[in-house]
N, C-alpha and C positions, 0 to 999 in steps of 0.2 A: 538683169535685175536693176543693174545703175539705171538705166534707162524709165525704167519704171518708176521711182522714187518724186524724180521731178514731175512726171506727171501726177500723178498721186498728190502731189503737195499742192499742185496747181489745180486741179478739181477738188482739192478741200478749201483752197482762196477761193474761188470762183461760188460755193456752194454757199460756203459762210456769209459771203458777201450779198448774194441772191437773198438769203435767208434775214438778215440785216434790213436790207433793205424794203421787204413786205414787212417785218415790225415797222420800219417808221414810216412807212405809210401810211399800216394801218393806225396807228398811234397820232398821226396827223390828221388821219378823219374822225379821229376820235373826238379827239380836239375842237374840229372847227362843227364836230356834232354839238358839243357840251355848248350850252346857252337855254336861254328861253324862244319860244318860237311861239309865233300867233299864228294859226288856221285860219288859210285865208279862203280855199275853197275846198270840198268834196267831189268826187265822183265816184260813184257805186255802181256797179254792175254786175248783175244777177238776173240770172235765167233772161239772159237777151235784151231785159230794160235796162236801161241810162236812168240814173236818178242823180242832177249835180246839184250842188250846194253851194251858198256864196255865204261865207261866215263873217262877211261884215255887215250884213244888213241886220237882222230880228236877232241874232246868236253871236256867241264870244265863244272860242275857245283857245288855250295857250297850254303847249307842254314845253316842260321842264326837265333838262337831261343835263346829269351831270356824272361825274367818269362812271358808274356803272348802272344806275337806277335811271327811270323816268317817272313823271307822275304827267296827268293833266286834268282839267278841269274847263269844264264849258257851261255855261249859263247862258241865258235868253234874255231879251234886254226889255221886256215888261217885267222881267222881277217878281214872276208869279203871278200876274191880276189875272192873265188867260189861262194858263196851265205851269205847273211846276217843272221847269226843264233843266235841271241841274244834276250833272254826271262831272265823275268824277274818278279815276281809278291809276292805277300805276304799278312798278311792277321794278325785277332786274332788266337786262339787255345785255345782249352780246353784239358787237361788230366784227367784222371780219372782212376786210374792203369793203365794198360798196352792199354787204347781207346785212343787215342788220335786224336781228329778232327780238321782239317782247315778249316776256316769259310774264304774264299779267297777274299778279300777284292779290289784286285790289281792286275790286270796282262797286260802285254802288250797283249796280244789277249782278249779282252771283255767280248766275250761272255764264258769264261769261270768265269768271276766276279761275285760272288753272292752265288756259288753255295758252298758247304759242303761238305769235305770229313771223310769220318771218315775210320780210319785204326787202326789195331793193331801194335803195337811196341814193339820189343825185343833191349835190351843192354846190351851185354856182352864186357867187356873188352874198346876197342876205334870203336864198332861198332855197328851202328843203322841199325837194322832190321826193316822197315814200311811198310805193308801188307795192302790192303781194294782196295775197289770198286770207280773207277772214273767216276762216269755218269752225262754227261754233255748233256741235251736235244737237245739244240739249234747248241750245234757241231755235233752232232751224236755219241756221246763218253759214249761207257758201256764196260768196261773192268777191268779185277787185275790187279793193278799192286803191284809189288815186287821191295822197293829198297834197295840198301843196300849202305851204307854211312862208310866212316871211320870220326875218329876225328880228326880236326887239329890245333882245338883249344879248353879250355875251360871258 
């Protein structure tokens, strides 16, 4: 039983210390999440088409995350004289290393309210890489999408 004791003590250090250390990771991604970020491009893909998108040309969009909420907001840069293109919605999130989901809380089109995304996220340097699956029942929406975002603020 002596013998057992030190190990015992030694796989409770070893556990705590594992366990320590995915908080402050995750807590560090947290982190270097939290800022503004401008949409720099799209890529959608559904039923075997490619549709990408370059957001600095005709369109703006920027979201805003901060320790547990996001929102964003994208407009088009005639300002309505073509067509009104202005969305807007937001929501909570969770992170979990590199998972991070929108639980969308808010959006000017409805029926996408309610629903849960979960994506993988990459950051290197001032850019967010967000990867995952957008399936919305009630719009007909099953597709990847891939965005990729620079920082413009932290």
């Amino acid at each position: 039983m002596k013998q057992a004791i030190p190990f015992m003590i030694f796989s409770i250090l070893i556990f705590s210390c594992n366990s320590y250390t995915s908080t402050q990771t995750n807590n560090e991604n947290q982190l270097l999440l939290q800022g503004t970020w401008q949409l720099i491009s799209g890529t959608l893909i559904e039923k075997g088409d490619t549709t990408f998108t370059d957001y600095t040309r005709d369109r703006e969009m920027i979201k805003i995350i901060n320790a547990d909420h996001f929102a964003f907001l994208q407009h088009d840069y005639s300002k309505g004289k073509d067509s009104v293109a202005y969305y807007a919605g937001g929501g909570r999130y969770t992170l979990a290393g590199d998972q991070y989901t929108e639980h969308l809380d808010y959006f000017s089109d409805k029926k996408w309210e309610g629903n849960k995304f979960d994506f993988t996220i990459s950051i290197k340097n001032d850019t967010l890489v967000q990867t995952g699956i957008e399936k919305v029942d009630s719009a007909g929406i099953n597709r990847l999408n891939i965005e990729r975002y620079k920082r413009i603020r932290k």
